[in-house]
Steps between C-alpha positions, in 0.01 A plus 500: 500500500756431269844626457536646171718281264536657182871555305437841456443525914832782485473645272123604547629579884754672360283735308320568851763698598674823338824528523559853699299327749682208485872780576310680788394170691824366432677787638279482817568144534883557489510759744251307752749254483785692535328646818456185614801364473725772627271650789668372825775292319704468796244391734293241287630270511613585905860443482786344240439141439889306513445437130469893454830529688689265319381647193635849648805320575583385160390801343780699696753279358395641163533867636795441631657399150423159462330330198425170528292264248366256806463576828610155748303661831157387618519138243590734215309806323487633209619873473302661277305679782764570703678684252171712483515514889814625524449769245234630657689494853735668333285802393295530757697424804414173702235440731207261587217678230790544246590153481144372404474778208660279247156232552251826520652587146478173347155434669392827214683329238312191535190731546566664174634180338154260585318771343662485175498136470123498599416726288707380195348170543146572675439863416508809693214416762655209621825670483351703769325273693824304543683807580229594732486134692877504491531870650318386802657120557603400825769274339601806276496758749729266706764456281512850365591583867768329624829496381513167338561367124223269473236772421752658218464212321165567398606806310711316240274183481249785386705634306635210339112356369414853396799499217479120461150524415591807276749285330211277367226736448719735299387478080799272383563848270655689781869312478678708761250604727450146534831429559490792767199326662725161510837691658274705759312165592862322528641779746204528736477132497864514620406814781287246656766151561748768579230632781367218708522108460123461393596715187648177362162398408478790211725303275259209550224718383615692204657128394163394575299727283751448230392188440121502563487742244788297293259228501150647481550772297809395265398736156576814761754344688627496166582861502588583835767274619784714420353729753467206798824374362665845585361564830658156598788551375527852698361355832724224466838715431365702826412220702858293433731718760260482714464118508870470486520668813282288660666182390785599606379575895490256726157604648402601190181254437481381931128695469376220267641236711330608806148545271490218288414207772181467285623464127757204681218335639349479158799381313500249804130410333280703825271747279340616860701796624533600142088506476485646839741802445285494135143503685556768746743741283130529225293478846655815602313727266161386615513262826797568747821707438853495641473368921766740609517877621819569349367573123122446545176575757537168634261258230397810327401386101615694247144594367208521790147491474418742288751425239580140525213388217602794246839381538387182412256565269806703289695157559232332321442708241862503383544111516222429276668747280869331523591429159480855440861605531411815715304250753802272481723751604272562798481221615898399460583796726244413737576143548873543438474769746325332771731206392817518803187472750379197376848313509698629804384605871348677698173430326267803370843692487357871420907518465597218213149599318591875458541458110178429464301773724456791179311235305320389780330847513496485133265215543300675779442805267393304267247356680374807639462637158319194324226614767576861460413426115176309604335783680589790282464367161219176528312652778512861423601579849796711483427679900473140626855370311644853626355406869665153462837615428497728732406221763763238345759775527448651825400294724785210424769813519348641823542135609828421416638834609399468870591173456844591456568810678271412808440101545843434332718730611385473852499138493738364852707285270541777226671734775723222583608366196534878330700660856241737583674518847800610303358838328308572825808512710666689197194719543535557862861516509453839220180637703692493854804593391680359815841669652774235532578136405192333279466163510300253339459109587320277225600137389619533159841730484752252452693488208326222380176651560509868553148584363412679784749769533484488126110620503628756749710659266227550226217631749748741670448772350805649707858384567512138625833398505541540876242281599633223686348156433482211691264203517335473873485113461931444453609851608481807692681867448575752750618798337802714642495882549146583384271437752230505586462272170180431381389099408217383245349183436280436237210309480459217285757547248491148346372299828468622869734702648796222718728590744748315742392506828822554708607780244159682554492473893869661480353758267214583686712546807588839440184627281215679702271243629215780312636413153531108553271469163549220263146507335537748161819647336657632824722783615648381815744776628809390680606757762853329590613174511610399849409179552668351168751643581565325850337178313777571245786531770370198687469268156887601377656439870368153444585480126800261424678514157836265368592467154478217242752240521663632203587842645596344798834712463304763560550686823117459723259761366357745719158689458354609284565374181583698202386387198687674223361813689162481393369313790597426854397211678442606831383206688307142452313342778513105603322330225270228565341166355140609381310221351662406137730855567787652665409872655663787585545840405761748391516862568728745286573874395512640206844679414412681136228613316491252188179341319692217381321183606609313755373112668649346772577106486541255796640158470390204779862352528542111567823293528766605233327794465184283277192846499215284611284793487504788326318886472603786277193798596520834590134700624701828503494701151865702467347807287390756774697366742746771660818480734421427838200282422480182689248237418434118658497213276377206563621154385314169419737286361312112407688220605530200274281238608826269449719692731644251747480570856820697647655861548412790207652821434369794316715708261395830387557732219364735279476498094369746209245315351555678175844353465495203746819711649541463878615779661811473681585518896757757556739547800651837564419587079648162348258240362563181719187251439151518366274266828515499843424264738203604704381237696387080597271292553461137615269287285357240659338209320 
């Protein structure tokens, strides 16, 4: 059997199908996907991924008033899509579904975009096909579900061929629709660098079909440069304060220095991680896809058995067609696209290759409708080409849709890595509803990492901001007023659940031995809390505190502690020599109400006060907490392996990390010092 092969293969496909039919499928196409893409939108993916969050985060800078070009956080982003993020926060209210809707809506444009390239270039049945193929993708559902910018991009790289490629096909006679065609091709061109970092590769294309068809076809390049002149010239002017900003950030490039250990090895003259990277980013189509849960069934190709040899057939087809400037421009977004996988890790990136996924499908379709045109038009066999479409369309779809909702979705390391624990307990804490003090213990809720509390917030659908945070490994809370309080631990919200042992036996001491459950997300009621409090008594009898040298003046200072009012420092027990570490642990109160962050620092304290060790942590999150509240903390300071052998001290105080303010010590109201001395050790050597 052979493919067919002829010129006219479009536009005889073309004529196969009318073009009402072609609105009504295309309308059913777009609303399958839409279904598929919003149904469930907070719960698949299970939970908000940290890269989610920190796209939430910088997004609420913009709605609170600020407009910057460059975002510095997370190696530096882009902000296109976060300006579209926050907008939609903004009308809609914020929440776990509502920051993902910004990908579901760009996931139709580059629906509805991949059509009208296909179809301008290939004709209306592979426009559909495409459509089809790319309405049921894994790799597009993904990205058109999480609140990321990498899948945005593909809506202006769409975009961008559709009115480049209109800026050559044009009749030279139309002047200023032309130059339209350039302008609109210039500002999508400049959506897509201003959206993610693998839109940098569209300049590389539209330069790149410039001058194939500058040097293949020069009597019609002839006519139409004004019109790629123009759209340079537009995506350039839009592009400049962008790149400006970057140049001027210190972390502004820091993402291509920690991806481009492959393009120094080849300027060092080693080809082989280049070739590598190069070998499995193509291989990923056909062989063996990304080997990672976090964007991708673990291996999972982007085109399975059914579909892998009309995507390459389509492949083919086009490359023996390549001077042809359409088939150029094909194949320039598709290797430009899948271009920042084949040069920087982790190989088969699904991620860095995202420019490249519409015409991927594009490919695919036209494949699918090569044998499509076979059946019904050289065979005669129009139920058997409507059976195989059926089968090429449904059974890949019903595939990659329980792929991704079931296999996916339900994968172990998926509900890690995305905090499924997180929106469970959010779930349970809504559905029980419980009377007095919630509290919530998960690892990340410092104010260097406080995705977890963060996720909270979104999947509550009620009023959070009382929920007191602590992580179980560093800390422990014991509310004041409101018990019995109620405790949760969620499972699995990046890796298993820790928790300090001494800190949970002194817990567990006053909750019902029947409720003594660790396993799940867990609501451990505490009925009183006797025995820390006669663990507390006992620990601050023994607790001895002197100041720093330089506030020797001062008269001795008495328990507890008052720092600046916000905290009291109510007693420290002995520390110890643990290994590499000094040990001990701090217990306070909290004074006021106020979410201002907070950490605690400890100094190790040689001879002439030299810090040969040093810890600034705090497991305790201040938002929620309330006056009264106690909580534990515990300290491992590291010791420097060059510390001599000889008497330490340990100096304490307490900083905003916003500011890098300490807070100070105050005696009877006045501000008298910022540490206290808390304790010492003798290192022995």
């Amino acid at each position: 059997m052979a493919l067919p092969d002829s010129e006219d293969f479009v536009t005889t496909t073309t004529g196969l199908l009318k073009k009402k039919q072609e609105m009504w499928l295309l309308v059913g196409l777009l609303l399958l996907a839409f279904g598929l893409r919003i149904v469930s939108l907070d719960n698949a993916p299970p939970g908000l991924r940290y890269d989610e969050l920190q796209n939430y985060l910088m997004a609420g800078r913009v709605v609170a008033g600020e407009r910057p070009l460059y975002f510095a956080e997370s190696w530096g982003h882009e902000p296109l899509y976060h300006y579209l993020q926050a907008g939609i926060l903004w009308l809609v209210g914020e929440s776990d579904w509502s920051l993902r809707l910004p990908s579901v809506f760009l996931g139709m444009v580059e629906l509805a975009a991949t059509w009208l390239v296909a179809k301008e270039l290939l004709g209306r049945q592979v426009g559909l096909m495409a459509t089809a193929f790319l309405t049921l993708s894994f790799w597009a559902i993904f990205y058109s579900r999480v609140g990321l910018r990498v899948g945005a991009v593909t809506a202006f790289a769409s975009l961008m061929i559709y009115f480049l490629w209109r800026c050559w096909k044009r009749p030279s006679s139309q002047f200023w629709p032309g130059l339209g065609d350039g302008v609109l091709s210039g500002i999508f061109l400049a959506a897509g660098v201003y959206t993610y970092l693998a839109g940098r590769v569209l300049p590389a294309i539209f330069v790149g079909f410039v001058l194939f068809t500058a040097v293949f076809h020069w009597q019609q390049f002839k006519t139409r440069w004004p019109r790629f002149a123009l759209g340079a010239v537009v995506a350039g002017l839009l592009c400049w304060p962008l790149a400006q900003a970057i140049a001027v950030n210190p972390t502004g490039e820091q993402r291509l220095e920690l991806l481009n250990q492959a393009i120094v090895a080849l300027r060092q003259g080693d080809p082989l991680p280049v070739l590598n990277l190069t070998v499995r980013a193509l291989g990923m189509y056909v062989i063996q896809g990304e080997q990672d849960w976090l964007y991708n069934e673990y291996g999972r190709p982007i085109f399975g058995v059914l579909t892998v040899f009309f995507f390459l057939g389509g492949l083919l087809w086009v490359l023996r067609r390549w001077r042809q400037p359409k088939f150029a421009l094909l194949l320039l977004w598709f290797f430009g696209g899948t271009g920042p996988s084949m040069i920087a890790p982790p190989a088969a990136s699904v991620t860095h290759s995202i420019v490249a996924q519409p015409v991927a499908y594009i490919f695919l379709g036209l494949g699918v409708a090569q044998m499509w045109h076979w059946l019904a038009i050289q065979e005669r066999r129009p139920q058997l080409a409507t059976a195989f479409i059926a089968l090429m369309i449904i059974v890949p779809g019903v595939e990659a849709g329980l792929s991704f909702f079931q296999t996916w979705n339900r994968q172990p390391e998926v509900v890690e890595l995305y905090q499924a624990g997180i929106t469970a307990v959010a779930d349970a804490v809504q559905q029980d509803a419980p009377e007095g003090a919630v509290l919530v213990g998960g690892p990340y809720i410092s104010y260097w990492q406080p995705w977890n509390a963060v996720a909270f917030d979104l999947a509550s659908p009620g009023d959070s901001t009382a929920v007191r945070w602590f992580n179980p490994a560093g800390a422990w809370v014991w509310p004041a007023g409101v018990l019995p309080a109620t405790y949760y631990f969620p499972r699995a919200p990046l890796a298993p659940q820790q928790f300090e042992a001494e800190l949970v036996d002194l817990f567990l001491a006053d909750v019902p031995a029947g409720e003594q459950n660790f396993v799940n997300y867990v609501s451990n009621s505490l009925p009183d809390v006797a025995q820390f409090e006669a663990h507390l008594a006992n620990v601050a009898a023994e607790t001895a505190v002197a100041w720093p040298s330089d506030f020797a003046q001062l008269p001795a200072p008495q328990l507890p502690i008052h720092f600046d009012n916000r905290l009291h420092l109510l007693a420290a027990s002995q520390p110890v020599v643990a290994g590499d570490a000094v040990r001990f642990f701090t217990y306070w109160r909290v004074e006021v109400a106020d979410a201002t962050p907070l950490v605690a620092f400890v100094h190790l304290l040689g001879k002439g006060e030299t810090i040969w060790g040093q810890q600034d942590w705090l497991d305790v999150r201040m938002a929620g907490l309330q006056p009264g509240d106690r909580f534990v903390q515990v300290h491992n300071v590291p010791i420097d392996p060059n510390a001599p052998a000889g008497e330490y001290r340990l100096q304490l105080g307490v900083y905003r990390p916003d500011t890098l303010v300490r807070l100070p010590i105050r005696v009877d109201g006045d501000a008298v010092a910022d540490r206290i001395l808390v304790g010492a050790i003798v290192l022995e050597r």
